[in-house]
N, C-alpha and C positions, 0 to 999 in steps of 0.2 A: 590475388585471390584471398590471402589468408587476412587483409584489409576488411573484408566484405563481413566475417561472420563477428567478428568486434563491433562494429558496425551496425549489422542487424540484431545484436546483442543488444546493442546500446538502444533503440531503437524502443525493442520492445519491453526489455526490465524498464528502461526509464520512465515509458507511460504509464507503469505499476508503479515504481515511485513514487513518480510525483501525484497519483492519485491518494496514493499511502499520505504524501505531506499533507496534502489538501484537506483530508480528513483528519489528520490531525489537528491543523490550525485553523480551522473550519471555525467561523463562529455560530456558536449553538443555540437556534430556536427553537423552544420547546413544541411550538406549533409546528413547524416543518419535518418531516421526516430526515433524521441524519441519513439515509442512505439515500437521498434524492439521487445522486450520482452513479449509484450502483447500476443503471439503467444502463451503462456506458459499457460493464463488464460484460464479458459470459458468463452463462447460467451460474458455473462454477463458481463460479469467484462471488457472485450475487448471494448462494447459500451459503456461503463461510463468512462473509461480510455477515449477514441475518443472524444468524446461529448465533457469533461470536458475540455480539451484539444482545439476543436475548437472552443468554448464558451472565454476561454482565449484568444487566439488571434482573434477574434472579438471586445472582451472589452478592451483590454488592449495592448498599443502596443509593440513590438517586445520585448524589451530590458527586459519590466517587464512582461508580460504573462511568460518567463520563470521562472522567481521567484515565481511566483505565484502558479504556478503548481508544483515549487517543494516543496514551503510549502505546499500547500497540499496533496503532496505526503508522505511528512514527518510527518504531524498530522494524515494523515492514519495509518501510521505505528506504532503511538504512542498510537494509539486507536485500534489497531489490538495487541499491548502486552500489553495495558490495559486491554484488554478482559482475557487474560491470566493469569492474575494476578486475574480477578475475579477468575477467575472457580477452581485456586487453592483456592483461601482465602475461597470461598465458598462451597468445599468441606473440608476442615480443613485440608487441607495438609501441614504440614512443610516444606517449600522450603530450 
């Protein structure tokens, strides 16, 4: 049993991961909507993706809001398999 929730850990942080990498190394069409993908999420996650997103190009102008958003896309992602890495270490899983 204690197999199962590492497991369904991995599961579920990893598909926010690697959605986080994606968007990071995503190549950027100005024509395209960067969040085309966001459709994939819950709502949730759609208005924090949006926000964070309008928030940068407000602060920051063009050239670097996109940097910025995909480091932060990329620390999501890195803290979305850091979580993963808990719930193994923490259940005493042998990876």
């Amino acid at each position: 049993m204690d197999f199962f929730v590492p497991l369904l850990a991995t599961l579920i942080f990893g598909f926010f991961g690697v959605i986080g990498f994606q968007h990071a190394f995503k190549r950027y069409n100005p024509d395209e909507n960067f969040l085309d993908i966001m459709s994939a999420y819950p709502t949730l996650f759609q208005v924090f993706g949006k926000l964070f997103l309008w928030i940068t190009k407000k602060i920051f102008p063009e050239h670097i809001h996109i940097k910025v958003y995909r480091v932060a896309a990329f620390l999501f992602g890195l803290l979305m398999f850091g979580i993963i890495v808990l719930f193994w270490v923490v259940f005493n899983i042998e990876i």
